[in-house]
C-alpha positions as CSV (number, residue, x, y, z in Angstrom):
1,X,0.0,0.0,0.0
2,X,3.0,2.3,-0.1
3,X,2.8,5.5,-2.0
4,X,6.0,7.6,-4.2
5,X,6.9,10.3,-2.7
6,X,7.1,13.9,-4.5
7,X,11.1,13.7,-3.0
8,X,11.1,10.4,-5.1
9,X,10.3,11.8,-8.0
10,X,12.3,14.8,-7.6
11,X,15.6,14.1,-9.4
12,X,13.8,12.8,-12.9
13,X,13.2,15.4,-15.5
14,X,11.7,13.9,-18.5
15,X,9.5,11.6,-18.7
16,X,11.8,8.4,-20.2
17,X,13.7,8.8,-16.9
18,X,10.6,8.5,-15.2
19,X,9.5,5.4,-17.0
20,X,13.0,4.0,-16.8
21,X,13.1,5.0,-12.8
22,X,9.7,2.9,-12.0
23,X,11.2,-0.6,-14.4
24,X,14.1,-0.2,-11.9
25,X,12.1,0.6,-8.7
26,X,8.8,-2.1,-9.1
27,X,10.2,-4.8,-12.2
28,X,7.9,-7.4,-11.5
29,X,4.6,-5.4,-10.5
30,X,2.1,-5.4,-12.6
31,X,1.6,-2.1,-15.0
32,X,-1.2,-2.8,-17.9
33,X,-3.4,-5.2,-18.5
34,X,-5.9,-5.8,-21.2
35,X,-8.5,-7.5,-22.2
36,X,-7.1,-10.2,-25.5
37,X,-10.2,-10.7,-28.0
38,X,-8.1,-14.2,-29.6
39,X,-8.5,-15.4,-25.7
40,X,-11.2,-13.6,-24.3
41,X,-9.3,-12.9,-21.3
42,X,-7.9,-9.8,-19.2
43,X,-3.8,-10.0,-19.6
44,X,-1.5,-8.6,-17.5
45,X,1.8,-7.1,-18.1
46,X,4.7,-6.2,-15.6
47,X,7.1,-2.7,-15.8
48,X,9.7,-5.1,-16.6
49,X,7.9,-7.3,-19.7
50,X,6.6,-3.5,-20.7
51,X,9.7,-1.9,-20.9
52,X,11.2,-4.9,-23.1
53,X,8.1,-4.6,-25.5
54,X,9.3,-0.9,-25.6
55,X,12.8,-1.7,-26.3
56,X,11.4,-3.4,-30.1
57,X,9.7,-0.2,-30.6
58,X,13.0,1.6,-29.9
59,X,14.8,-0.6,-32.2
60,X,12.1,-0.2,-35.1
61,X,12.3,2.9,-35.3
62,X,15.7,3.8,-34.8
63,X,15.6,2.3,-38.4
64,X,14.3,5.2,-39.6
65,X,17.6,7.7,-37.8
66,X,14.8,10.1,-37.0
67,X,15.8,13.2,-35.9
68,X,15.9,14.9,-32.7
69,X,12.7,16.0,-32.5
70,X,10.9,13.9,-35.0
71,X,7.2,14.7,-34.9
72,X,5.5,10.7,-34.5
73,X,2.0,10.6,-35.1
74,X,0.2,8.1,-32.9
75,X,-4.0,6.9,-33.9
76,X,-4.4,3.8,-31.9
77,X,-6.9,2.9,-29.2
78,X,-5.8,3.1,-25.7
79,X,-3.4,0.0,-25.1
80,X,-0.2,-1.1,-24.9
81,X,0.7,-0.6,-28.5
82,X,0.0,2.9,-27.6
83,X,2.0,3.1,-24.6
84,X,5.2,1.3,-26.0
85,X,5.3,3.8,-29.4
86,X,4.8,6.3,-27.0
87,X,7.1,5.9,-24.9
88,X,9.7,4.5,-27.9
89,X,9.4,8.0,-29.4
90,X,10.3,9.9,-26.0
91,X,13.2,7.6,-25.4
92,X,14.3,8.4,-28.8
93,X,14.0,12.1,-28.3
94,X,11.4,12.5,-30.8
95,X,7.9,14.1,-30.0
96,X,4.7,11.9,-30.2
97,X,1.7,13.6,-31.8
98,X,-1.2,11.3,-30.0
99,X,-4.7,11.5,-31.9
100,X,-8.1,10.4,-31.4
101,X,-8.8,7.0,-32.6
102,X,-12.3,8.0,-33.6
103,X,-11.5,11.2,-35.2
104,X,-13.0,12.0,-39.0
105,X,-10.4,11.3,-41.7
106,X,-9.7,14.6,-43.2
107,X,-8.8,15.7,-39.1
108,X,-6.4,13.0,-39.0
109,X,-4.6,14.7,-42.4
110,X,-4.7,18.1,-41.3
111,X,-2.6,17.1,-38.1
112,X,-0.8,14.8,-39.9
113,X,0.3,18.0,-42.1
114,X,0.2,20.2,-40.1
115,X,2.7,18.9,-37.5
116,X,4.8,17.4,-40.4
117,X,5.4,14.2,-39.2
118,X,7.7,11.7,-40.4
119,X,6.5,8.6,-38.7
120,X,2.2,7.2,-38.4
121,X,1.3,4.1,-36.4
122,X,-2.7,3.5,-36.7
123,X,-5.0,0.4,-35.9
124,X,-6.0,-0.1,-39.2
125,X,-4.6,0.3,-43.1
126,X,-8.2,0.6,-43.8
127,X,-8.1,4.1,-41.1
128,X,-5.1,4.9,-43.2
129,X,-6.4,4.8,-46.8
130,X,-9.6,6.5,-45.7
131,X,-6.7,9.3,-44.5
132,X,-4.7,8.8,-48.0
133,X,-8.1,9.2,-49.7
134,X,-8.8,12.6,-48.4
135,X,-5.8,14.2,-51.1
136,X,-4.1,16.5,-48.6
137,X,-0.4,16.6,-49.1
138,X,1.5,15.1,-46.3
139,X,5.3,15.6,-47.9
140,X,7.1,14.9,-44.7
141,X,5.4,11.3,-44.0
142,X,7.5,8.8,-44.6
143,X,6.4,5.5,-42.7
144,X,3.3,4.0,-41.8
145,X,2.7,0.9,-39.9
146,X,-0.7,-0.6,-39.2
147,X,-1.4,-3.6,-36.2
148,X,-3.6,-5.1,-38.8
149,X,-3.1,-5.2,-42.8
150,X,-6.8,-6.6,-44.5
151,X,-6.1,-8.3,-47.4
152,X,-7.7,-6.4,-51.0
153,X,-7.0,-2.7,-49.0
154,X,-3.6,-1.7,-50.3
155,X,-2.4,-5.3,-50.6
156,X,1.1,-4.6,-50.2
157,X,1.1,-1.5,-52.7
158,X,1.7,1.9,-51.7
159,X,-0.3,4.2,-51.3
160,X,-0.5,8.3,-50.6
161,X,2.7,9.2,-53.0
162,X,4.6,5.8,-52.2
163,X,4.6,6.0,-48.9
164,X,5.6,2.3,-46.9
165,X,2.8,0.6,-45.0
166,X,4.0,-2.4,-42.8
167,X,2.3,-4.3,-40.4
168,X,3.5,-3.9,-36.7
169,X,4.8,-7.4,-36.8
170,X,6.8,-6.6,-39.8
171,X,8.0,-3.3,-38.7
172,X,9.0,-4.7,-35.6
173,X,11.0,-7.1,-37.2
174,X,12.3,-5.0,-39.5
175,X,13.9,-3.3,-36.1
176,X,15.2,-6.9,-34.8
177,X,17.3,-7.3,-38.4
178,X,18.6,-3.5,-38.8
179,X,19.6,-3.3,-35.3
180,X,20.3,0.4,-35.8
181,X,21.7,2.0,-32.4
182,X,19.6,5.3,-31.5
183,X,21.7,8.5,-32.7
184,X,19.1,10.8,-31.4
185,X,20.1,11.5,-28.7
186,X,18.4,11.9,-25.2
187,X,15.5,14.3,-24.7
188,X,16.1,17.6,-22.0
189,X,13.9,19.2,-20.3
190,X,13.0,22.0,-22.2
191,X,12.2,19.4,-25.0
192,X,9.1,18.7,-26.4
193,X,7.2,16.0,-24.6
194,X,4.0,15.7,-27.0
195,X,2.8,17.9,-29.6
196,X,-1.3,17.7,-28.6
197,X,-3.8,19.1,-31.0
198,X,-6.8,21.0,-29.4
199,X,-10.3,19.5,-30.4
200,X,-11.3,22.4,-31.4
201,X,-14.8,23.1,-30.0
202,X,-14.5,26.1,-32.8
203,X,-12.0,26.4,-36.3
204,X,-9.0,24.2,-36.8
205,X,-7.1,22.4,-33.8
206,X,-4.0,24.2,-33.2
207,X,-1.3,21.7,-31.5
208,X,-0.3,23.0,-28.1
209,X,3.8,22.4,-27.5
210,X,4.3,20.7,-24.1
211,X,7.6,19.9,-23.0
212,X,8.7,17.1,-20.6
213,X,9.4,20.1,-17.5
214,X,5.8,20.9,-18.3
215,X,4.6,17.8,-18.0
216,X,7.0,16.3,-15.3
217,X,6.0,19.2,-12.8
218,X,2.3,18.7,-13.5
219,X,2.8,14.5,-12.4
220,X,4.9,15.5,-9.6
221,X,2.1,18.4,-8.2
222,X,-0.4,15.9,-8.7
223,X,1.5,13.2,-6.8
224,X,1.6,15.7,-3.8
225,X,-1.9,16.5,-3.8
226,X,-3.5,12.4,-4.0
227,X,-0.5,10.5,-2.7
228,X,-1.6,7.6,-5.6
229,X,-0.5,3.8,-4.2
230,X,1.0,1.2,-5.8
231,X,-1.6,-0.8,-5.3
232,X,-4.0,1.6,-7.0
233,X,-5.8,0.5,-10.3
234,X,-6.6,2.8,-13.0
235,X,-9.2,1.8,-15.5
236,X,-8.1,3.8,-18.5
237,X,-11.3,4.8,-21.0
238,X,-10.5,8.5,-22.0
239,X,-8.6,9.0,-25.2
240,X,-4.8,9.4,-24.9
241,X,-4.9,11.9,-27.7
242,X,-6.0,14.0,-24.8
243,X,-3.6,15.7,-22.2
244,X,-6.2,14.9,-19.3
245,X,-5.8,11.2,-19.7
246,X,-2.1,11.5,-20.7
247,X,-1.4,13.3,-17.9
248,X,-3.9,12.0,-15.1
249,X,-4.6,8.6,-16.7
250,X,-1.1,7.5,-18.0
251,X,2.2,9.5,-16.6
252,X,0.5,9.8,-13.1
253,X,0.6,5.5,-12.9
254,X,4.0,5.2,-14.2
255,X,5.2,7.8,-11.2
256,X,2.9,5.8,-8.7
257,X,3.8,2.2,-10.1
258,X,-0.3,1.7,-10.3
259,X,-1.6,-0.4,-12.0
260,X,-3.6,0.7,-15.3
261,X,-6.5,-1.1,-16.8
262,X,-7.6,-0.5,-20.4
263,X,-11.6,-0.8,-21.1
264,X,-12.4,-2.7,-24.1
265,X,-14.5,-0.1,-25.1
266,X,-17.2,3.2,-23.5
267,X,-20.3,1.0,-24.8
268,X,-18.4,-2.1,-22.2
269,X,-17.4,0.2,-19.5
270,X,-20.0,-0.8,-17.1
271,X,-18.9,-4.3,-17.7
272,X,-14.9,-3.8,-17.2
273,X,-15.9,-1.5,-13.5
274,X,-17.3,-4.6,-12.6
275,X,-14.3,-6.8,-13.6
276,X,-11.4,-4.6,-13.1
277,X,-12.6,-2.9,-9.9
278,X,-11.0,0.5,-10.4
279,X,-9.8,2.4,-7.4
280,X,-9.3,5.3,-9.3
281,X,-11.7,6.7,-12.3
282,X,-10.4,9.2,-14.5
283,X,-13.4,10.7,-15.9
284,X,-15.7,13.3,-17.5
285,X,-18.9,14.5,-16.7
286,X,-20.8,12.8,-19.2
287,X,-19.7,8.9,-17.9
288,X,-21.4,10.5,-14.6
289,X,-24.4,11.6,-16.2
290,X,-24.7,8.5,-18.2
291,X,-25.2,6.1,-15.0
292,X,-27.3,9.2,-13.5
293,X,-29.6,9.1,-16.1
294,X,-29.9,4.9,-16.4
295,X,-30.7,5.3,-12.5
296,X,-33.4,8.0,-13.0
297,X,-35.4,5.9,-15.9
298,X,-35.4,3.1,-14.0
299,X,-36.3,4.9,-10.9
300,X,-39.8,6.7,-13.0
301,X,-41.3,2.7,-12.8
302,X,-41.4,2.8,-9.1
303,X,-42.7,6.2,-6.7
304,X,-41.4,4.1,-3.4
305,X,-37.9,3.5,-4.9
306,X,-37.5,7.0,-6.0
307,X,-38.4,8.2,-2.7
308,X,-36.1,6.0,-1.6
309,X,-33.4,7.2,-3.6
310,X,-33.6,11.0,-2.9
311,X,-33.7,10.2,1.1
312,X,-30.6,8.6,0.9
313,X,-29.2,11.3,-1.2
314,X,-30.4,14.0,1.0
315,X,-29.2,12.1,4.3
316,X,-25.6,11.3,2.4
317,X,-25.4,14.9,1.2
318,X,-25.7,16.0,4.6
319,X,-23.0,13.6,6.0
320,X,-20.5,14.9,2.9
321,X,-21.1,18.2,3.8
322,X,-20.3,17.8,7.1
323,X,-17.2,15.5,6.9
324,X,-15.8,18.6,4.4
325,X,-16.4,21.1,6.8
326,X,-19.4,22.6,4.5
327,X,-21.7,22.3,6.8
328,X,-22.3,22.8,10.7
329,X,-22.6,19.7,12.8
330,X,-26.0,19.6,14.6
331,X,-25.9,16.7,17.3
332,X,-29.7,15.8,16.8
333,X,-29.2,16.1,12.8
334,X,-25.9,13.9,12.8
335,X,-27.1,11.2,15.3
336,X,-30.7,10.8,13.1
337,X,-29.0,10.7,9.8
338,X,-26.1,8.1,11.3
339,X,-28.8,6.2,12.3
340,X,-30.8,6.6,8.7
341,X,-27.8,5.8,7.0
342,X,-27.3,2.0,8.4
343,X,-30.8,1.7,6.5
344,X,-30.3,3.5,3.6
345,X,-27.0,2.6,2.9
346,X,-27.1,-0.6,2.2
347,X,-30.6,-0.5,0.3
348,X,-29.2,2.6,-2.1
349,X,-25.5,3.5,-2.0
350,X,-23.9,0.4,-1.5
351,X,-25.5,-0.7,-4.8
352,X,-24.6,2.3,-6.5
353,X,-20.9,1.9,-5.9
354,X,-20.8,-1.6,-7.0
355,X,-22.0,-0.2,-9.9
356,X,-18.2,1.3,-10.1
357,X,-16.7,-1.8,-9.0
358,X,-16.8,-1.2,-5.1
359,X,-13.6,-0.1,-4.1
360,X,-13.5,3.5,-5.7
361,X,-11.2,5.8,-3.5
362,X,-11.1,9.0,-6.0
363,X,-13.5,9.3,-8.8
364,X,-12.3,12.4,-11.2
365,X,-14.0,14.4,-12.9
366,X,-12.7,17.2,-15.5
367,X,-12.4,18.8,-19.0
368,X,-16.2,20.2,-18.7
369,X,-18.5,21.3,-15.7
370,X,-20.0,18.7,-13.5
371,X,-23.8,19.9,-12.8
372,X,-24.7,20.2,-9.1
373,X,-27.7,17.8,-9.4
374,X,-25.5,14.9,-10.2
375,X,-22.6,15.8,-7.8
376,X,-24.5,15.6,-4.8
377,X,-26.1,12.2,-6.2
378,X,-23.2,11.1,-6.2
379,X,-20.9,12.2,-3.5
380,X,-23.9,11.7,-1.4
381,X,-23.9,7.9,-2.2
382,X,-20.2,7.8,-1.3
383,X,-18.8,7.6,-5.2
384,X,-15.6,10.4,-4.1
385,X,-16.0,12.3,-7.2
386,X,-13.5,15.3,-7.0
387,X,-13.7,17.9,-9.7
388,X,-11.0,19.8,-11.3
389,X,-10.0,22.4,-13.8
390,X,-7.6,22.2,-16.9
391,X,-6.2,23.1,-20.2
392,X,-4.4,21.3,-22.8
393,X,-2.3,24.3,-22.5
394,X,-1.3,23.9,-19.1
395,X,-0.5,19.8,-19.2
396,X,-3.5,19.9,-18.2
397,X,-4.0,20.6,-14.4
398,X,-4.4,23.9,-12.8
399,X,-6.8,23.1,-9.7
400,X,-8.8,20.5,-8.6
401,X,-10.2,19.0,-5.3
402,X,-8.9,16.3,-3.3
403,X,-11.0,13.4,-1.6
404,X,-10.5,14.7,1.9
405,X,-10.3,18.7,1.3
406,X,-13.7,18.3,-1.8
407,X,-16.0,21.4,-2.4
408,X,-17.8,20.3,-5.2
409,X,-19.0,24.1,-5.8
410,X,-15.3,24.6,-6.9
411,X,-12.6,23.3,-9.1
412,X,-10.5,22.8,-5.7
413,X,-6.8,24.6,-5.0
414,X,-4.5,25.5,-7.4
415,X,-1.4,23.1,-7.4
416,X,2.0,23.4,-6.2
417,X,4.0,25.8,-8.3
418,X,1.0,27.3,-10.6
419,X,-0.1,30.7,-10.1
420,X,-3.3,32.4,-11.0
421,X,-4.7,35.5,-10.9
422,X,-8.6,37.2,-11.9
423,X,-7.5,39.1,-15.0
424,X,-10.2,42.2,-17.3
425,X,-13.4,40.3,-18.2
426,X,-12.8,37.9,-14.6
427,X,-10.4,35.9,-17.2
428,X,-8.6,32.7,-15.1
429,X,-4.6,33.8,-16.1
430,X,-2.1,31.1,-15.1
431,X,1.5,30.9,-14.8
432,X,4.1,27.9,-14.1
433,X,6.0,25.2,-15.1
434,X,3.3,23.7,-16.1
435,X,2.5,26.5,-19.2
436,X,2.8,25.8,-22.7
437,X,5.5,26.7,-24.7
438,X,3.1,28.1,-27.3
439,X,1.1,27.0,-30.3
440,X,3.1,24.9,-32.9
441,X,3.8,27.1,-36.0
442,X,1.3,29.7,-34.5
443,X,3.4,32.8,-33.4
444,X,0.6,34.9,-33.5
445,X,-1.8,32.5,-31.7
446,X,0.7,32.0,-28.6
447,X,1.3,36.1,-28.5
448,X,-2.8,36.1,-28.0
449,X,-3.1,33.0,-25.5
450,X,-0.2,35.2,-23.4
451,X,-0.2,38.5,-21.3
452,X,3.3,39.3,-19.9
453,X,4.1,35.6,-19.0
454,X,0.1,34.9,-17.8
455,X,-1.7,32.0,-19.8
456,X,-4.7,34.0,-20.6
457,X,-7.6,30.4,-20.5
458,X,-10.7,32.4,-21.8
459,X,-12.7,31.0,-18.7
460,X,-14.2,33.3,-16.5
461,X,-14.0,32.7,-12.8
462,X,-13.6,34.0,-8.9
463,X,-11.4,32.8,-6.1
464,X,-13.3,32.3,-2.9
465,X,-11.1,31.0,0.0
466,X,-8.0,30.0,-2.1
467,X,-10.3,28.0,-4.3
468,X,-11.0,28.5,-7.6
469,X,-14.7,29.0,-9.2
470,X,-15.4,28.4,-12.7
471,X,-17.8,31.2,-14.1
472,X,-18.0,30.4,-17.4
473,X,-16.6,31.1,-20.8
474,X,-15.4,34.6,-22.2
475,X,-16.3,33.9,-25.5
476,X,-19.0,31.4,-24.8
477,X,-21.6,33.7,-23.9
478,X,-25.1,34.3,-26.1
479,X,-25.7,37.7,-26.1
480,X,-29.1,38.2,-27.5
481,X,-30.4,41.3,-29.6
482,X,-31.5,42.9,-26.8
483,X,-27.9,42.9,-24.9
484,X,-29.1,40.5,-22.5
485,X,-26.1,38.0,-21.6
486,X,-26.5,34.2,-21.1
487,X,-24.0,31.3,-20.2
488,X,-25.2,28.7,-22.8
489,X,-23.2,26.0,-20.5
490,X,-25.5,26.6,-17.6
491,X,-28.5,26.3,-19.5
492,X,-27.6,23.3,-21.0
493,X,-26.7,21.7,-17.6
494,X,-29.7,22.6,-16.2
495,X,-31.7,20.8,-19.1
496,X,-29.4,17.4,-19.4
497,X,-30.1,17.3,-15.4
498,X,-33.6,15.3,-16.5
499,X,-32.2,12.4,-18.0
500,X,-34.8,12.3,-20.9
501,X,-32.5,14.9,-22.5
502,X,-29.3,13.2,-23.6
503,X,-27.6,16.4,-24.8
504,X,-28.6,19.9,-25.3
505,X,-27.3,23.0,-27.1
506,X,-28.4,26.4,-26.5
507,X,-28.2,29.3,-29.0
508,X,-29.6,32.8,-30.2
509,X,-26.4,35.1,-30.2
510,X,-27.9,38.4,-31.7
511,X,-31.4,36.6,-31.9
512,X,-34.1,38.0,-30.2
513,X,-34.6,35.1,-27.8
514,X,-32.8,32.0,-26.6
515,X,-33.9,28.5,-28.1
516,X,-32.2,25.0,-28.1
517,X,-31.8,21.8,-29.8
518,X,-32.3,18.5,-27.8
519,X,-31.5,14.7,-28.3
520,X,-34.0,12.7,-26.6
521,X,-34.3,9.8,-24.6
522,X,-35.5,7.2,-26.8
523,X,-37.6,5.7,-24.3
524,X,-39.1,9.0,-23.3
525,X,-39.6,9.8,-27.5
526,X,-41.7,6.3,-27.3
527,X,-43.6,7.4,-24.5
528,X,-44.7,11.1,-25.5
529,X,-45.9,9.2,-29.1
530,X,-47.7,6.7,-27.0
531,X,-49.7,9.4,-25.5
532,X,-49.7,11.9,-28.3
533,X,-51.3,8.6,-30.9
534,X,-48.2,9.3,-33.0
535,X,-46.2,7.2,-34.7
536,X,-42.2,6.8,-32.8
537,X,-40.7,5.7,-36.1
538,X,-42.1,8.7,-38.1
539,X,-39.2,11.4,-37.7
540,X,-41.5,14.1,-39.1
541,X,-43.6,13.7,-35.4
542,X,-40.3,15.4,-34.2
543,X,-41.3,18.7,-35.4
544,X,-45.0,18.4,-34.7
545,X,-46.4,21.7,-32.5
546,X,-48.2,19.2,-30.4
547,X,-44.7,18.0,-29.5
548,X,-42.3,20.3,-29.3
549,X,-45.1,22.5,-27.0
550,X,-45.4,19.0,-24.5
551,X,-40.9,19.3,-24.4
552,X,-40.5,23.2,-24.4
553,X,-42.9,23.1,-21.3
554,X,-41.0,20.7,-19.5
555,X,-37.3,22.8,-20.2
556,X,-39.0,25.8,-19.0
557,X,-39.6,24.1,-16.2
558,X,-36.0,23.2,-15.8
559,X,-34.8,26.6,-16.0
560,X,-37.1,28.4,-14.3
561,X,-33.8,29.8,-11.6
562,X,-33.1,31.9,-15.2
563,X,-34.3,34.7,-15.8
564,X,-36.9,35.2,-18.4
565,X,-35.0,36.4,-21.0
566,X,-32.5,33.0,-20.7
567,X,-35.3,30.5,-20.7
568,X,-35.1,29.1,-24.0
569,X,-38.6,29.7,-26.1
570,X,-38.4,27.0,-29.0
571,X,-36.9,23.8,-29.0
572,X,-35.6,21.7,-32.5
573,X,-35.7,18.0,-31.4
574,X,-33.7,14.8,-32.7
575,X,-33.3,11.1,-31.9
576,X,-29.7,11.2,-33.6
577,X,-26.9,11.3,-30.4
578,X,-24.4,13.8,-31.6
579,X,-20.5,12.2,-31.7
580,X,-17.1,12.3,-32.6
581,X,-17.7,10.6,-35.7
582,X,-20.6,13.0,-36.9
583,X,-18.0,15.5,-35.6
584,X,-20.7,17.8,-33.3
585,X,-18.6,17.2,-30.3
586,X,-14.8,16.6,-29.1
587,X,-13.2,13.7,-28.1
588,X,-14.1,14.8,-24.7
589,X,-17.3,15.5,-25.1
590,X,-17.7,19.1,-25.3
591,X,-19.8,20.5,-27.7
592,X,-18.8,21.7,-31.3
593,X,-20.7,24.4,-31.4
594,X,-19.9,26.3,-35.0
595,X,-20.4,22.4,-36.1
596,X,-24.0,22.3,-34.8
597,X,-25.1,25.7,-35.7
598,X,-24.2,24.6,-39.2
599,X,-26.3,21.5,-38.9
600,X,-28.9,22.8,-37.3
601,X,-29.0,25.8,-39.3
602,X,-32.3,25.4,-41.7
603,X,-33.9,24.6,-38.7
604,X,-32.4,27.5,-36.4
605,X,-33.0,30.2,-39.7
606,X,-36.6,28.5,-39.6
607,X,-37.4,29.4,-35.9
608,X,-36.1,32.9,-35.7
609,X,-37.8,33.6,-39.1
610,X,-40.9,33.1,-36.8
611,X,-42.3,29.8,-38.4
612,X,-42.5,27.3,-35.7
């Protein structure tokens, strides 16, 4: 159950000395396992085995004498292919350039232009002829290796201007033959650790330069805020193209010698918390609001168990509260909701948290806001959800709570060595060792995200009590034709609270009211049909008066705290969920909005054009 110390830690710099430090220090503990579909069973791999599998990577693509610096494009589902190219290119001082798995074609090209990189290792040579196919010139690619070849695509031909495409077994082999020594050289400090393209919520991504200092002091501050134990187990779901997972969900273990899990897949992630048991959940809000809204469905079928439900949550909020210090201990309140909570426990929470395995010691949750409603669900059912704050910009963590010092109505204390101040507008500015070196190829970008050595993060927000508040966006922010001002985020929250909504976008910048397009619950759609006589299947019904007038009632009553003027006053409705392959939101879930506005837009000119 021992933990690393932040003294431990303190002499390694970049982050192959850190791997290299945690082979020597735990060889024969176990670092990944994953679930092998030839077997159908969970594997398990030591540092030790790990770091050898990394060693072929080395050697395969030291073939290549890339140079220091050498951008190495990475599109493979999280696994320990992606680890050991990962960690292959830092070893070889080059700089991996990780991207989504699940991320549109033409995307994948722009990056893979973009950020000129020599070197592309993706699941698929299907993935990578769909990438050929999209004609943008990529004149500094000069390798591509696939884990699986599919005999008719490419079929040993070249494709996209002759460039090879080998098989990882071939590559690897390839490496084993050549036995080039690396003549890269060894990555510093100020080196760049990753080369990590925004999503991009709005325009092109823009890949944010992070160096192995960056990232190492972000690890180590961590470390000092959680303690992590070796004996902790990570179940690993988020994208590594992202710097929250990279960071929290992938260096962190290798500095802790935890164990990290990797889910087959988000549709099976229910299954693997079972299995695996995670002890620690690296997370957005949406997982949370996923199991939230399964519970409340089930929950509308029975009055007693619902009741049942919010008592416990209300009883469990109250013992939360009081544990952080939030709330005033009252000797008749404690001692009746101890002795409620010997019943209710075991009827509600308990079940809820084997629901995440139960054995859950930190839940996280980060890269959007996580509504009220569903943090004191949980936290009052004992899942230790602690919410942060973050930017790919600043590798990624600025703030965030800790299990035993939580106030869920902030994004917790800044961390050790970061800075931040309230700058014009109440714009979050950050400073540290954890701060970019700037946008790649992007001077004028960088001079914009900086103001005299502050990281300026366009999110608004207050400190109260050495804690940091998240407002709300700068630039996300509806003003309507009448000047009024309205945080589409908080609206949106509000609405995705009643689980019937599975997303929600607010709009009407310059408009002369505020309106929004919902996804329903598919069950609830069924349901409103049944007692409307309409037909479920008939997508046409969607835009029915009788309808949309049954759902706008119900958001108005969801946002009735707003103020008139913010309560939305039309509603566009659809069945479709909106995703990273339709490209309407990130690969962490945010939403696209430019994207949607563009597919909603006949529907969006047709309401403001006043025909309903």
């Amino acid at each position: 159950m021992s933990f690393t110390s932040v003294s431990a830690l303190s002499g390694l710099q970049t982050l192959p000395e850190l791997f290299t430090w945690r082979v020597v220090q735990t060889p024969d503990a176990e670092a990944y396992r994953q679930f092998d579909e030839s077997s159908g069973r969970w594997i398990s791999y030591s540092w030790q085995e790990t770091d050898r599998q990394v060693g072929r990577f080395v050697r395969a693509l030291s073939a290549l004498q890339p140079a220091h610096g050498t951008r190495i494009a990475i599109l493979l589902p999280n696994g320990l292919h992606a680890v050991c190219m990962d960690q292959a290119a830092l070893r070889m001082a080059c700089v991996p350039v990780p991207m989504h798995a699940l991320d549109n074609p033409e995307s994948i090209a722009y990056i893979l232009m973009d950020s000129e990189a020599s070197f592309l290792i993706a699941a698929t040579d299907q993935q990578w002829a769909a990438v050929a196919a999209t004609g943008i010139a990529m004149p500094a690619l000069r390798q591509v290796v696939v884990l699986e070849k599919t005999s008719g695509v490419n079929d040993g031909a070249d494709m996209a201007d002759h460039i090879p495409v080998d098989s990882l077994e071939q590559w690897l082999a390839h490496g084993t033959v050549a036995a080039v020594p690396v003549t890269a050289g060894l990555p510093q400090p100020d080196d760049l650790a990753a080369l990590v393209y925004t999503s991009g919520t709005t325009g092109k991504p823009k890949g944010v330069m992070l160096t192995h200092t960056n990232v190492m002091s972000n690890v180590k501050a961590v470390v000092q805020r959680v303690s992590p134990l070796v004996s902790d187990v990570f179940l690993s779901f988020l994208p590594l193209s992202h710097t929250f997972e990279r960071t929290a969900g992938y260096y962190l273990p290798v500095a802790a010698g935890a164990c990290v899990a990797f889910s087959r897949s988000v549709k099976q992630l229910p299954e693997d918390m079972a299995i695996v048991r995670p002890t620690i959940l690296i997370s957005v809000p949406r997982i949370y609001e996923r199991v939230y809204s399964v519970i409340q469905t089930k929950l509308a079928q029975s009055p007693f168990q619902s009741w049942l439900f919010r008592s416990a949550i209300a009883v469990g909020w109250r013992r939360f509260s009081r544990e952080q210090g939030l709330l005033e201990k009252d000797g008749l309140q404690t001692w009746t909701d101890a002795l409620l909570w010997t019943v209710l426990e075991p009827l509600v929470a308990t079940k809820l948290r084997n629901q995440f395995g139960g054995r859950l010691r930190v839940a996280v949750s980060g890269g959007a806001a996580l509504s009220a409603t569903i943090s004191q669900c949980f936290l009052g059912l004992g899942i230790p959800i602690v919410q942060g704050y973050g930017m790919t910009e600043t590798a990624p963590v600025v703030a965030f709570n800790a299990p035993d010092d939580n106030d869920p109505t902030t994004v917790g204390r800044v961390i050790a060595g970061v800075e931040v101040k309230i700058g014009e507008n109440s714009e979050l500015l950050v400073r540290g060792p954890n701060v970019m070196r700037g946008y790649w190829k992007r001077e004028e970008d960088t001079a914009k995200a900086m103001a005299d050595g502050w990281l300026r993060t366009g999110d608004q927000a207050a400190i109260v009590n050495d804690r940091v508040r998240i407002l709300g966006r700068v630039k996300e922010i509806i003003v309507t034709s009448t000047g009024e001002k309205i945080a589409p985020v908080d609206l949106e929250l509000a609405i995705t609270s009643d689980p019937v909504f599975e997303q929600a976008y607010a709009f009407g910048d310059n408009a002369q009211f505020i309106a929004c397009a919902l996804v329903l619950n598919q069950r609830y759609w069924h349901e409103l049909s049944a007692a409307l006589s309409l037909d479920p299947n008939n997508p046409d019904n969607l835009h029915l008066l009788q309808v949309t007038d049954v759902v706008l009632k119900r958001v108005r009553e969801l946002t009735r705290s707003f103020p008139f003027y913010a309560q939305p006053k039309a509603v566009i409705l659809s069945l479709e969920p909106w995703t990273i392959e339709n490209t309407l939101i990130t690969p962490t879930l945010k939403l696209k909005r430019n994207n949607l506005a563009k597919y909603f837009a006949s529907d969006i000119n047709r309401i403001y054009s006043g025909k309903r």
